[in-house]
PDB file of N, CA, C and O in Angstrom:
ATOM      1  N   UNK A   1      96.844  10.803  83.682  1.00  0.00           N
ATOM      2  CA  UNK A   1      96.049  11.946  83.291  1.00  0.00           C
ATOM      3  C   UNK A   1      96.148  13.072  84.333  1.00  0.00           C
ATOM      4  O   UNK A   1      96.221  14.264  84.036  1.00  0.00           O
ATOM      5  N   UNK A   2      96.143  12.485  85.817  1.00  0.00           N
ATOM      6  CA  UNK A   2      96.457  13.660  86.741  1.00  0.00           C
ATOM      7  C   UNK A   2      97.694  14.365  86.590  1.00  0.00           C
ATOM      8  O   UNK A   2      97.902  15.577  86.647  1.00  0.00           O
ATOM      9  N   UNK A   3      98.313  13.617  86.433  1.00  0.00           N
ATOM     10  CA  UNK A   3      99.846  14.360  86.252  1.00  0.00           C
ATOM     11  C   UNK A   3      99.905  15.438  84.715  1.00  0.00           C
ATOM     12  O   UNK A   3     100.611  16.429  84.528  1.00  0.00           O
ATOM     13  N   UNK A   4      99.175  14.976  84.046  1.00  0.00           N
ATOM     14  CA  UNK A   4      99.377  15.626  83.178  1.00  0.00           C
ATOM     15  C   UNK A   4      98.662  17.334  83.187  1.00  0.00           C
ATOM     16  O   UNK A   4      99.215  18.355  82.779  1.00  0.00           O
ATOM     17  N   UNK A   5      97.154  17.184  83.847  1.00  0.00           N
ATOM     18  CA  UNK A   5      96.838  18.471  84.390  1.00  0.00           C
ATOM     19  C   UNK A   5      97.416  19.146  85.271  1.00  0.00           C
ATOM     20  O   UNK A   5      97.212  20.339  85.492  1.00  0.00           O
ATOM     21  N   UNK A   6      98.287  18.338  85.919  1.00  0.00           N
ATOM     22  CA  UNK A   6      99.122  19.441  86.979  1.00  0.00           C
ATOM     23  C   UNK A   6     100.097  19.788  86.426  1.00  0.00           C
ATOM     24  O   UNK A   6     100.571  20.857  86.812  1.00  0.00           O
ATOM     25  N   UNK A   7     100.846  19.009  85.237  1.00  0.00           N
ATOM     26  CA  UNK A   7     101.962  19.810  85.214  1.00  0.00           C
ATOM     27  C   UNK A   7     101.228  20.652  83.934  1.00  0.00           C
ATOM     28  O   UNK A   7     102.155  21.252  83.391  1.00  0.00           O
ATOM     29  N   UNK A   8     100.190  20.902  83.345  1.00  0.00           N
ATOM     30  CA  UNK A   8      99.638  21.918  82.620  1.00  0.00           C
ATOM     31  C   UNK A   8      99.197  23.220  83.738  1.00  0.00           C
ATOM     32  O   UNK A   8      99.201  24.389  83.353  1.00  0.00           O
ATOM     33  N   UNK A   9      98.925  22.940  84.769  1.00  0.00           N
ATOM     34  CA  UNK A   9      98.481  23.631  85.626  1.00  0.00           C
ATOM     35  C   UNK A   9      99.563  24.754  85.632  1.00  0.00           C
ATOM     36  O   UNK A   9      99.632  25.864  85.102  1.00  0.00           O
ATOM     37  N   UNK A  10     100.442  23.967  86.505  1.00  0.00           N
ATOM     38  CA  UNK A  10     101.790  24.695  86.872  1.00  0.00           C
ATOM     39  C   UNK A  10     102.215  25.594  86.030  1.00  0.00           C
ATOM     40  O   UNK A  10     102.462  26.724  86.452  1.00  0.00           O
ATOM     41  N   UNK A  11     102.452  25.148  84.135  1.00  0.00           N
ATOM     42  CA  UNK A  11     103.183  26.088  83.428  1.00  0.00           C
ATOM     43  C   UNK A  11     102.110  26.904  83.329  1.00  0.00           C
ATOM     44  O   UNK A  11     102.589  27.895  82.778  1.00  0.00           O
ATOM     45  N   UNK A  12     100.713  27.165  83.552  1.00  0.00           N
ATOM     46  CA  UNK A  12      99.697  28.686  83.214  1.00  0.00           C
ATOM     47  C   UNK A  12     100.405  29.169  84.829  1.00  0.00           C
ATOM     48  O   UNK A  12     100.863  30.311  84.792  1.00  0.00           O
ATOM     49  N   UNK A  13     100.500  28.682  85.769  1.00  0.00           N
ATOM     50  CA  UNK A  13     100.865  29.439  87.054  1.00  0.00           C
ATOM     51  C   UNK A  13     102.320  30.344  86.570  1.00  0.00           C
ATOM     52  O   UNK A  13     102.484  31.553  86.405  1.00  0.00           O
ATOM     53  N   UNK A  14     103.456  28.934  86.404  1.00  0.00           N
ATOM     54  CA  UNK A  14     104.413  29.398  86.230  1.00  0.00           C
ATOM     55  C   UNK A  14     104.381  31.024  84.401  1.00  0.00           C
ATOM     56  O   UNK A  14     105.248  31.876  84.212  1.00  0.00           O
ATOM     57  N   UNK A  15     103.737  30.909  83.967  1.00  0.00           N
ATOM     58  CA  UNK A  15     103.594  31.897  82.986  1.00  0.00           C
ATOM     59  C   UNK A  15     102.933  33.579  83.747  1.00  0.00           C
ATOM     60  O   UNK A  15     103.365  34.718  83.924  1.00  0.00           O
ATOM     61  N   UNK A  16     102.185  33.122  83.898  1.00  0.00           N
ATOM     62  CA  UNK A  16     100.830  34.112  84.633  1.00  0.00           C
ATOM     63  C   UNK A  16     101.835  35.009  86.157  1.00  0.00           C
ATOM     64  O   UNK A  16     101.624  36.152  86.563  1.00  0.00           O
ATOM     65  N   UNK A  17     103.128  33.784  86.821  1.00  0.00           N
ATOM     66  CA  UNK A  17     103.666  34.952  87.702  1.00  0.00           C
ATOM     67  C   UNK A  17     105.104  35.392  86.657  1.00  0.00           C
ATOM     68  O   UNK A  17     106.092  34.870  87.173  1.00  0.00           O
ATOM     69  N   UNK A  18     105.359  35.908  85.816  1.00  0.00           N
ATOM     70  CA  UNK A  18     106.532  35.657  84.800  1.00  0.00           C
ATOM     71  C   UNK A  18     106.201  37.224  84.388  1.00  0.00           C
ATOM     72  O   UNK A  18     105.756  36.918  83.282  1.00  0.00           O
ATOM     73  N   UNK A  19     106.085  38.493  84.409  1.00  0.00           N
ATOM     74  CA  UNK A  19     105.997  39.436  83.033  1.00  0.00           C
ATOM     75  C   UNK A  19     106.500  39.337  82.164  1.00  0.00           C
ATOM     76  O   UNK A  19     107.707  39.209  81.958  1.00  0.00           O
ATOM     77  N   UNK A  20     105.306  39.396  81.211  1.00  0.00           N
ATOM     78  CA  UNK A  20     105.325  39.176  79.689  1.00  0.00           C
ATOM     79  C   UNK A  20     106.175  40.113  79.466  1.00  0.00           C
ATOM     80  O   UNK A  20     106.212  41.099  80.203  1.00  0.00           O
ATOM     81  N   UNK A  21     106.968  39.975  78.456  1.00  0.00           N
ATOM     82  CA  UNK A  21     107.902  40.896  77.174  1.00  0.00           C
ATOM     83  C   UNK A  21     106.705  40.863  76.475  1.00  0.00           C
ATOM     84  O   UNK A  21     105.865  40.015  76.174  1.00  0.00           O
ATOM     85  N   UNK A  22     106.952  42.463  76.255  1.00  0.00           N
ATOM     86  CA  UNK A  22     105.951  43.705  75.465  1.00  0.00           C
ATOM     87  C   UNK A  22     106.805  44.048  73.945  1.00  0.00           C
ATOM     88  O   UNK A  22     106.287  44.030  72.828  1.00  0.00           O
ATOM     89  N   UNK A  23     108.347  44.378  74.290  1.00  0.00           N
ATOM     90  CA  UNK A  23     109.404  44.831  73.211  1.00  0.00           C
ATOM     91  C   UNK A  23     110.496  44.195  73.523  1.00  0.00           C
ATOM     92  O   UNK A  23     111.033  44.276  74.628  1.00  0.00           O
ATOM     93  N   UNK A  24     111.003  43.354  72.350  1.00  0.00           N
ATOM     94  CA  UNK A  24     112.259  42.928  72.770  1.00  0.00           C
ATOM     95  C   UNK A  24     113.035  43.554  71.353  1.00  0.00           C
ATOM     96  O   UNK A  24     113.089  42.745  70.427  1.00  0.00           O
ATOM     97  N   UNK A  25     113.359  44.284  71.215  1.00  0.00           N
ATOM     98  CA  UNK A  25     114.168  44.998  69.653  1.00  0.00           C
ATOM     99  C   UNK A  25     115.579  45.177  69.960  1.00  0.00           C
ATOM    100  O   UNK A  25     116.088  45.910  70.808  1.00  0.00           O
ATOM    101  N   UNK A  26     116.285  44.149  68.882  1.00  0.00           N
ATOM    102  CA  UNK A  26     117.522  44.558  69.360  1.00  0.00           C
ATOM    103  C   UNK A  26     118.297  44.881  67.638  1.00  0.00           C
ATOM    104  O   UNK A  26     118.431  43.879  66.935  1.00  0.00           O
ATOM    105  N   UNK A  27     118.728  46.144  67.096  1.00  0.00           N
ATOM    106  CA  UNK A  27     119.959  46.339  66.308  1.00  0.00           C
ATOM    107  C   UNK A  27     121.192  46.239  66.224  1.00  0.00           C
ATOM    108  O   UNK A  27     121.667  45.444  67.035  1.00  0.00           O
ATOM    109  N   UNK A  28     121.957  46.768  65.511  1.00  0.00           N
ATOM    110  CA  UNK A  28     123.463  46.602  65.754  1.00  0.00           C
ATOM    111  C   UNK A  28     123.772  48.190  66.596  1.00  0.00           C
ATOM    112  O   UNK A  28     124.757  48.290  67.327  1.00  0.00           O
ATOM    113  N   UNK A  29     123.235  48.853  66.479  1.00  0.00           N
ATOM    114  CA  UNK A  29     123.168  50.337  67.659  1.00  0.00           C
ATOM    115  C   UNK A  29     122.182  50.494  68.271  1.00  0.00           C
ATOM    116  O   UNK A  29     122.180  51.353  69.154  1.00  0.00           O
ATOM    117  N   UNK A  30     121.584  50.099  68.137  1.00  0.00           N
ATOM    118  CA  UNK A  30     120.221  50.332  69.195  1.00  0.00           C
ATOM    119  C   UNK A  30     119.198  48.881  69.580  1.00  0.00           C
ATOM    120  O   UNK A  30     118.868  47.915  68.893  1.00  0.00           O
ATOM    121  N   UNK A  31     118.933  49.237  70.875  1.00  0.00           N
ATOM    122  CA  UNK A  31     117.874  48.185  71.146  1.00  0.00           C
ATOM    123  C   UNK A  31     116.744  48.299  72.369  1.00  0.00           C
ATOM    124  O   UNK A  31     116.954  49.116  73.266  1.00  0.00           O
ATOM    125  N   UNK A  32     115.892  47.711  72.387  1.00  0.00           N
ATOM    126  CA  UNK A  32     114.558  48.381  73.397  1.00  0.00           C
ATOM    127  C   UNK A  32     114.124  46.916  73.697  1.00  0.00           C
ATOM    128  O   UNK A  32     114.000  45.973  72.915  1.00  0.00           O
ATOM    129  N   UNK A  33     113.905  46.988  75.200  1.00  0.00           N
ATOM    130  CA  UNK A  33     113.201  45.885  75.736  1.00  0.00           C
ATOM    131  C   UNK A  33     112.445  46.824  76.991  1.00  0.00           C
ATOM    132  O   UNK A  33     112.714  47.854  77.610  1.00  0.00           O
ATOM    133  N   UNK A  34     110.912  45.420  76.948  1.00  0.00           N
ATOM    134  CA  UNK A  34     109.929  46.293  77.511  1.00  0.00           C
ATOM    135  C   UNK A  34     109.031  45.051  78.309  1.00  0.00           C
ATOM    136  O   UNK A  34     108.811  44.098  77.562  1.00  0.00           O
ATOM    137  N   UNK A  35     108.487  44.912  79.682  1.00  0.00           N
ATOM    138  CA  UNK A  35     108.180  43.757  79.993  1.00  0.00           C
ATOM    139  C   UNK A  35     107.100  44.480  81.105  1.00  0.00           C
ATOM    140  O   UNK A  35     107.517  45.552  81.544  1.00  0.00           O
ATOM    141  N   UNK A  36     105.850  44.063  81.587  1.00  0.00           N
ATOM    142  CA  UNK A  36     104.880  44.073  82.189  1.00  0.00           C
ATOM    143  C   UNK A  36     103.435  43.845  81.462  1.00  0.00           C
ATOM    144  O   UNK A  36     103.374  43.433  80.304  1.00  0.00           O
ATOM    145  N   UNK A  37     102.616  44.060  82.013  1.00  0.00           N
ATOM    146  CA  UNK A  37     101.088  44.458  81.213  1.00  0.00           C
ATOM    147  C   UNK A  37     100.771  45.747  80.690  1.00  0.00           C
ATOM    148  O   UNK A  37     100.497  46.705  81.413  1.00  0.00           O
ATOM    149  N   UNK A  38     100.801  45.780  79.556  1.00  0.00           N
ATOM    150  CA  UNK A  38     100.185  47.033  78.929  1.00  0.00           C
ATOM    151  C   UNK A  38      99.171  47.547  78.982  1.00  0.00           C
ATOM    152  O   UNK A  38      98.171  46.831  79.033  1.00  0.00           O
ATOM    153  N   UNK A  39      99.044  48.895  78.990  1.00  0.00           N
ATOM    154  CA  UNK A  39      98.131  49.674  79.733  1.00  0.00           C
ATOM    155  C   UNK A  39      97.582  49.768  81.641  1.00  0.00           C
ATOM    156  O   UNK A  39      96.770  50.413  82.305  1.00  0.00           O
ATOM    157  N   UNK A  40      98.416  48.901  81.832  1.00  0.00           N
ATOM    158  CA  UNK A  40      98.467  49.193  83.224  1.00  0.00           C
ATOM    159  C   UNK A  40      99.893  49.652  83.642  1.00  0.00           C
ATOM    160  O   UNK A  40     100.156  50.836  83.852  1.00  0.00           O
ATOM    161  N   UNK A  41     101.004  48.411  83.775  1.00  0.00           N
ATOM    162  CA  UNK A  41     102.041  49.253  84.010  1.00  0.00           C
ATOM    163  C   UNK A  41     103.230  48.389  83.498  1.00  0.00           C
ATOM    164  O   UNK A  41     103.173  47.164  83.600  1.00  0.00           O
ATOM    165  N   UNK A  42     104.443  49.092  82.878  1.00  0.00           N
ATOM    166  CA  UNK A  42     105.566  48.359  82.391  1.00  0.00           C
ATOM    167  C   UNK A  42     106.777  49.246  83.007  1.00  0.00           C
ATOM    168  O   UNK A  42     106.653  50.375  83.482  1.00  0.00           O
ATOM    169  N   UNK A  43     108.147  48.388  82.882  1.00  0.00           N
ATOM    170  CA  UNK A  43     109.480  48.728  82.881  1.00  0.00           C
ATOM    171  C   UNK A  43     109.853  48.219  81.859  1.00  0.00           C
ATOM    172  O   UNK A  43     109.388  47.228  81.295  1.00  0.00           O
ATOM    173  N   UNK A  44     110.956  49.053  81.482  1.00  0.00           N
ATOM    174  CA  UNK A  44     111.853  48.703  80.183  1.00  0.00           C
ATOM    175  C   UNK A  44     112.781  49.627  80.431  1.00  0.00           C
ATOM    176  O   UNK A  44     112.808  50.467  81.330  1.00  0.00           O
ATOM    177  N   UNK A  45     113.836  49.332  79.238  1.00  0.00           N
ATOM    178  CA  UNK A  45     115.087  50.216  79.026  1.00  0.00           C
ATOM    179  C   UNK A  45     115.419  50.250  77.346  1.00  0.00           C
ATOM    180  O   UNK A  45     115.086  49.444  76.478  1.00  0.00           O
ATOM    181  N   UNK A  46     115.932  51.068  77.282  1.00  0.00           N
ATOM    182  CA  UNK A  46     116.691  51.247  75.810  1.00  0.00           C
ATOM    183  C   UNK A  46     117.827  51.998  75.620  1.00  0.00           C
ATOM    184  O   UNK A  46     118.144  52.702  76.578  1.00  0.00           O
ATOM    185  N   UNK A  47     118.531  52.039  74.637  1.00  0.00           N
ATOM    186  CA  UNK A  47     120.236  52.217  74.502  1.00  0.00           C
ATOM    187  C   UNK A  47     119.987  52.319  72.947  1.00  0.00           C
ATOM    188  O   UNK A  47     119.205  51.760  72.178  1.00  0.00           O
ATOM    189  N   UNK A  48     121.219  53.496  72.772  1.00  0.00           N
ATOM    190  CA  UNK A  48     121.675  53.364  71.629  1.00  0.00           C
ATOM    191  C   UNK A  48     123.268  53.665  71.939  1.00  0.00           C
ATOM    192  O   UNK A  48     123.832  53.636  73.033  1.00  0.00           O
ATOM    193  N   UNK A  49     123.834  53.971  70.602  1.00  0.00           N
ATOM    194  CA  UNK A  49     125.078  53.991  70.142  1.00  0.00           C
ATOM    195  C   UNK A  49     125.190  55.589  69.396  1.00  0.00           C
ATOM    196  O   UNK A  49     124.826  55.876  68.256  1.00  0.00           O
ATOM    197  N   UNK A  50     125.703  56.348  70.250  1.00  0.00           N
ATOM    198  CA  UNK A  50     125.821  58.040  68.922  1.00  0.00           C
ATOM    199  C   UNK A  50     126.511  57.487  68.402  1.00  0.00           C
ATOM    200  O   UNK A  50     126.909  56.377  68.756  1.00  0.00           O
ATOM    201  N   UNK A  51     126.921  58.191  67.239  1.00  0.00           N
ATOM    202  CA  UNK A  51     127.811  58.319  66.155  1.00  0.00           C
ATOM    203  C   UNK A  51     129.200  58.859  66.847  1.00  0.00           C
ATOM    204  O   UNK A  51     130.269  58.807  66.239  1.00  0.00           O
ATOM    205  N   UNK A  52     129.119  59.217  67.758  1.00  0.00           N
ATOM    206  CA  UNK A  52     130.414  59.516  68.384  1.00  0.00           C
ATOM    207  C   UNK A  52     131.569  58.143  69.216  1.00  0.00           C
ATOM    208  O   UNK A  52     132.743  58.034  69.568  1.00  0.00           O
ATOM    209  N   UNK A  53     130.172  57.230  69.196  1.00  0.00           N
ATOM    210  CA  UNK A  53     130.626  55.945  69.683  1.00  0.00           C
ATOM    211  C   UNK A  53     130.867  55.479  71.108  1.00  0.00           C
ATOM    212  O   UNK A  53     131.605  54.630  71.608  1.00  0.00           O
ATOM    213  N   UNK A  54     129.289  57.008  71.942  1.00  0.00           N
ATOM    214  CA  UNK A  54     129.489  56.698  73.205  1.00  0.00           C
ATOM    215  C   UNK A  54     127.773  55.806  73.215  1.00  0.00           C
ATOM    216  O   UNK A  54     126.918  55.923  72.337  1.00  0.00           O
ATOM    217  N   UNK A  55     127.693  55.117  74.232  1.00  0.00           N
ATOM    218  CA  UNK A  55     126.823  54.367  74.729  1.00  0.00           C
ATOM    219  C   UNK A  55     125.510  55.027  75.611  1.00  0.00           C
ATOM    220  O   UNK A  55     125.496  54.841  76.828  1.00  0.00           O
ATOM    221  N   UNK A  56     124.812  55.517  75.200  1.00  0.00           N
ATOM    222  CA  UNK A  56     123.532  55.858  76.236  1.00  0.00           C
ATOM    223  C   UNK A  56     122.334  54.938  76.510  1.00  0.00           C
ATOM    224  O   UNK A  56     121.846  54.341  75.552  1.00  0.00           O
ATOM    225  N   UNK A  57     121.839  54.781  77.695  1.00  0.00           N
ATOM    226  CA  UNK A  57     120.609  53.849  77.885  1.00  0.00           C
ATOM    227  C   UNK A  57     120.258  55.048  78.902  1.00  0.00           C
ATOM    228  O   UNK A  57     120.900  55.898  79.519  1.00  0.00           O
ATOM    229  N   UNK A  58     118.763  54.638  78.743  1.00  0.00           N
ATOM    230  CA  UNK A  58     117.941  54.765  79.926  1.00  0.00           C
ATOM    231  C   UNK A  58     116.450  53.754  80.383  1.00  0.00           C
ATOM    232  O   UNK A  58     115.606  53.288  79.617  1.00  0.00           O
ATOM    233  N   UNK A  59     116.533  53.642  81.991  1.00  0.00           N
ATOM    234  CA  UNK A  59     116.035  52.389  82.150  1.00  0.00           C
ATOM    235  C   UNK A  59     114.621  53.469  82.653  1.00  0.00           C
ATOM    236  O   UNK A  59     114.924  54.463  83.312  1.00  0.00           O
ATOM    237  N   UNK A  60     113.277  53.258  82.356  1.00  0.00           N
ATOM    238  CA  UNK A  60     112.138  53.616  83.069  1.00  0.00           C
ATOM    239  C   UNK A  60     111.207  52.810  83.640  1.00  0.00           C
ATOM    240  O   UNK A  60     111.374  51.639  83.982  1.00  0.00           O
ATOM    241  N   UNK A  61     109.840  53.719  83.773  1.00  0.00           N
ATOM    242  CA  UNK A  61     108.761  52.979  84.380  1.00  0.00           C
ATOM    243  C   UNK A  61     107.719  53.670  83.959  1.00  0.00           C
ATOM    244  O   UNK A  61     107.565  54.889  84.039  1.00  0.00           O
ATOM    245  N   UNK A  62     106.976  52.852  83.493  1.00  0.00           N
ATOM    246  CA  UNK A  62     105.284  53.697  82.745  1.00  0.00           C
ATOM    247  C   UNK A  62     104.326  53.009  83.922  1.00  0.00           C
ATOM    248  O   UNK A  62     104.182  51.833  84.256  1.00  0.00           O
ATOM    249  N   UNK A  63     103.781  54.142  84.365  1.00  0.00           N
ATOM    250  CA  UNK A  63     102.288  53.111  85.558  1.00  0.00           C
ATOM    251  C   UNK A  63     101.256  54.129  85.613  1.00  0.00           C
ATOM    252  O   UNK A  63     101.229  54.921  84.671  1.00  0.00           O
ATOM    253  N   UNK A  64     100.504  54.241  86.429  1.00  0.00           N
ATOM    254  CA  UNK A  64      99.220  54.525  86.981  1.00  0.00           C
ATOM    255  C   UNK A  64      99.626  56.321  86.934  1.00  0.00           C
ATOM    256  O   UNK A  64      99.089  57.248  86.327  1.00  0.00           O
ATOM    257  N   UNK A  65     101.037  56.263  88.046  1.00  0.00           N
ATOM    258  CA  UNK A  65     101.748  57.248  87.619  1.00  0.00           C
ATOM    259  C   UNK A  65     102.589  58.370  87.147  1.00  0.00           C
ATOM    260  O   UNK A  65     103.166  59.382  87.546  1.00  0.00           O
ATOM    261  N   UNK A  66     102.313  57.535  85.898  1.00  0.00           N
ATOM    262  CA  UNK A  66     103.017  58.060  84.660  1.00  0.00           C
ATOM    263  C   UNK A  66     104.448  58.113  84.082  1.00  0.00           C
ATOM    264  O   UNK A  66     105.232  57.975  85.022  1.00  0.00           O
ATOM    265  N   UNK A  67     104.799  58.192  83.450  1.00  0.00           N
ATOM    266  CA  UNK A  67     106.147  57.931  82.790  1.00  0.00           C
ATOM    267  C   UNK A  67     107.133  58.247  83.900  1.00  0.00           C
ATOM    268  O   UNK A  67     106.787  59.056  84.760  1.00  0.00           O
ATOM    269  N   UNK A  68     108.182  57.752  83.949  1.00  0.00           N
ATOM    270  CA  UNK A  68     109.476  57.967  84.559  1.00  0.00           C
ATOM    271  C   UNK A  68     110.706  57.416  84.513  1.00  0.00           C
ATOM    272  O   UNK A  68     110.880  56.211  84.698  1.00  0.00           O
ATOM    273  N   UNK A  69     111.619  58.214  84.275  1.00  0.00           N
ATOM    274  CA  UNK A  69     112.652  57.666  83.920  1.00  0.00           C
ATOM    275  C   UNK A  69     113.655  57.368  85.440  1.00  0.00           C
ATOM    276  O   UNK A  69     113.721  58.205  86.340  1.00  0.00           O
ATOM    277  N   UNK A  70     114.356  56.063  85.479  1.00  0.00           N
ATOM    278  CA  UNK A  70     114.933  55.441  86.721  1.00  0.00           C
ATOM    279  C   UNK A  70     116.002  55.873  86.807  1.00  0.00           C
ATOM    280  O   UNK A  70     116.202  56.628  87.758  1.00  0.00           O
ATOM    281  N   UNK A  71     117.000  55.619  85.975  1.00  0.00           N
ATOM    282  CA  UNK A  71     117.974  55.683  85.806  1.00  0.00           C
ATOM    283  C   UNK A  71     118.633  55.733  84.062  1.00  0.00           C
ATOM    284  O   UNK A  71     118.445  54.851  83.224  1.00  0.00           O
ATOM    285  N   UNK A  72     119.363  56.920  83.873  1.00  0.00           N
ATOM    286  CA  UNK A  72     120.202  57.153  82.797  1.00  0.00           C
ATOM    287  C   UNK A  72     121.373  57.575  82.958  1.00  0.00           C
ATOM    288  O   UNK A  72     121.930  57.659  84.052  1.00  0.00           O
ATOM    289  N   UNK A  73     121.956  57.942  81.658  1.00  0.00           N
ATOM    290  CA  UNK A  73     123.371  58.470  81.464  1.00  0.00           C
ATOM    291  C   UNK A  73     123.313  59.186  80.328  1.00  0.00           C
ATOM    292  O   UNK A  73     124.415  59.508  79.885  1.00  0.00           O
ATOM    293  N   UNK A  74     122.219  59.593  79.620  1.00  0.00           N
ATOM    294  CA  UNK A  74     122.147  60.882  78.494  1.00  0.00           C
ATOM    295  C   UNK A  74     122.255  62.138  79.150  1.00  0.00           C
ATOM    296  O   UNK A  74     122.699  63.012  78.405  1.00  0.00           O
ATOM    297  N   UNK A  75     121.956  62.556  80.459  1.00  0.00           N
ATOM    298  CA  UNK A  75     121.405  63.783  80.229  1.00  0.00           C
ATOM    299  C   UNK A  75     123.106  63.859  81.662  1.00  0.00           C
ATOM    300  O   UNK A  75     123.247  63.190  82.686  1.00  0.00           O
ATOM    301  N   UNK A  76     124.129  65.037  81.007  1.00  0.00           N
ATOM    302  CA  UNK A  76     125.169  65.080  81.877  1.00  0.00           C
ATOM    303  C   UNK A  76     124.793  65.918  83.228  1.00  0.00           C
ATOM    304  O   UNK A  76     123.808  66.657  83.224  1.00  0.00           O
ATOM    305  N   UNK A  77     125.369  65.817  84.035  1.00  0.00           N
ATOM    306  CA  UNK A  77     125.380  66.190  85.528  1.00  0.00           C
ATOM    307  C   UNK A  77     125.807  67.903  85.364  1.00  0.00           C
ATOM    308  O   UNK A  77     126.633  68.442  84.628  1.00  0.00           O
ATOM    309  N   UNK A  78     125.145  68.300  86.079  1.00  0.00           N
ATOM    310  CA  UNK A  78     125.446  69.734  86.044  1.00  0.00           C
ATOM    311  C   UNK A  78     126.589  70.394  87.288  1.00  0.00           C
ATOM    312  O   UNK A  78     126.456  69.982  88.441  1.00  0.00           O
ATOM    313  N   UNK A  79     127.468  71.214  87.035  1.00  0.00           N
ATOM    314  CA  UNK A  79     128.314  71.264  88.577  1.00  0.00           C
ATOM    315  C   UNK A  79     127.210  71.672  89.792  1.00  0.00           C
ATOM    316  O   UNK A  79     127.510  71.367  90.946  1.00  0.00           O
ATOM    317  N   UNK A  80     126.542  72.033  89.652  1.00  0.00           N
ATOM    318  CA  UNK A  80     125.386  72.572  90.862  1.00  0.00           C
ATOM    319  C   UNK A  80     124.868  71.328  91.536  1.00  0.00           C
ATOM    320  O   UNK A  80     124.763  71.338  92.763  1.00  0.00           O
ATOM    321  N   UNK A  81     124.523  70.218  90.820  1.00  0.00           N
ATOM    322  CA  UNK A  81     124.459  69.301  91.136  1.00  0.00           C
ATOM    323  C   UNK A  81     125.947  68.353  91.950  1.00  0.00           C
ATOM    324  O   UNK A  81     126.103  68.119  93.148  1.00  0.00           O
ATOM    325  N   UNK A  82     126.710  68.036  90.964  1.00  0.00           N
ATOM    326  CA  UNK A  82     127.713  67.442  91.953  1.00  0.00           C
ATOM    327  C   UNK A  82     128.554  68.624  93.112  1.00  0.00           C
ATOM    328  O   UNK A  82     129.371  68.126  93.888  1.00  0.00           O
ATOM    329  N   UNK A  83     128.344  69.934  93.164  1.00  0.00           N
ATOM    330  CA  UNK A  83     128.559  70.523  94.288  1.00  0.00           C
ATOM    331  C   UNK A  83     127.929  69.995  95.705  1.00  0.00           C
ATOM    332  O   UNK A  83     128.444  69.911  96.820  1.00  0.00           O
ATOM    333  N   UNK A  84     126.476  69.636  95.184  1.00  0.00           N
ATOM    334  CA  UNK A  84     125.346  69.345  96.348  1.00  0.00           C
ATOM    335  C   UNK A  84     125.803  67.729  96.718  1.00  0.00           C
ATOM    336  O   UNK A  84     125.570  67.523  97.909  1.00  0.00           O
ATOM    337  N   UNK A  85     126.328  66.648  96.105  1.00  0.00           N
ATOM    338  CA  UNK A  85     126.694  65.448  96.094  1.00  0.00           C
ATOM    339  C   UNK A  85     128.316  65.638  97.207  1.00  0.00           C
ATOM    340  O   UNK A  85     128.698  64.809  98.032  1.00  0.00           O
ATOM    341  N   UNK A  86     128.899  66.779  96.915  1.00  0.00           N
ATOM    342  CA  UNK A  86     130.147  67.146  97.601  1.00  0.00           C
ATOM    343  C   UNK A  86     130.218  67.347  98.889  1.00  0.00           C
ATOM    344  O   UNK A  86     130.996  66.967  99.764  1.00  0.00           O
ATOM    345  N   UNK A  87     128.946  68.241  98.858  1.00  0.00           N
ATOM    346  CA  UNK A  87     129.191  68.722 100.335  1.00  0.00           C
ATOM    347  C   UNK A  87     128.440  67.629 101.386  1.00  0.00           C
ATOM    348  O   UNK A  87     128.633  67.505 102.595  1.00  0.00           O
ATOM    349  N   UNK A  88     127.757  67.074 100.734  1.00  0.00           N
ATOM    350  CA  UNK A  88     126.873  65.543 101.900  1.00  0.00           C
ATOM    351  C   UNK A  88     128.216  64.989 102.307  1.00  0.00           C
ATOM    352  O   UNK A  88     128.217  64.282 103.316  1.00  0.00           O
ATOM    353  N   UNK A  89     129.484  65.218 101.616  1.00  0.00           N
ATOM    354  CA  UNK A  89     130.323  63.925 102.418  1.00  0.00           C
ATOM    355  C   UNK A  89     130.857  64.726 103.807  1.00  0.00           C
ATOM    356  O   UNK A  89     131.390  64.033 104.675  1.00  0.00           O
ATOM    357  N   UNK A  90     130.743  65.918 103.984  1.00  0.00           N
ATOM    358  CA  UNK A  90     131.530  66.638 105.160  1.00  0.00           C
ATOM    359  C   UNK A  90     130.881  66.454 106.651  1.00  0.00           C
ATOM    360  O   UNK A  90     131.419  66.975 107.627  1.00  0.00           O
TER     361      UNK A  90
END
């Protein structure tokens, strides 16, 4: 019987340190996954497929505060920008 509460124990521990999946949606072009506590704070990412047959995702973070996006590849680089990436190497 002891053994049996501990290893019940363990899997609420082992669950409780784990973030929950919030969204796991996956299509044949698009898909969204989403994992923390809601209404406090989550990460996720999502991707689709244009019709052109290029690949975009972007990975964020929703918290305390507020939306943000981590890392993408929708929105293209401007030359002003990789000018400023250029000249750091000199």
């Amino acid at each position: 019987m002891k053994v049996l509460v501990l290893f019940a124990l363990g899997l609420v521990a082992l669950a409780a340190a784990m973030p929950s999946d919030i969204i796991d949606f996956e299509e044949d072009h698009m898909e969204h996954e989403q994992e923390g506590i809601p209404g406090t704070a989550v990460e996720g990412e999502y991707s689709w497929v244009a019709p052109d047959g290029n690949e975009y995702r972007v990975k964020y973070v929703a918290d305390r505060f507020g939306y943000r996006i981590v890392d993408d590849n929708v929105v293209p680089r401007m030359r002003s920008d990789a000018a400023e990436f250029d000249d750091d190497d000199d």
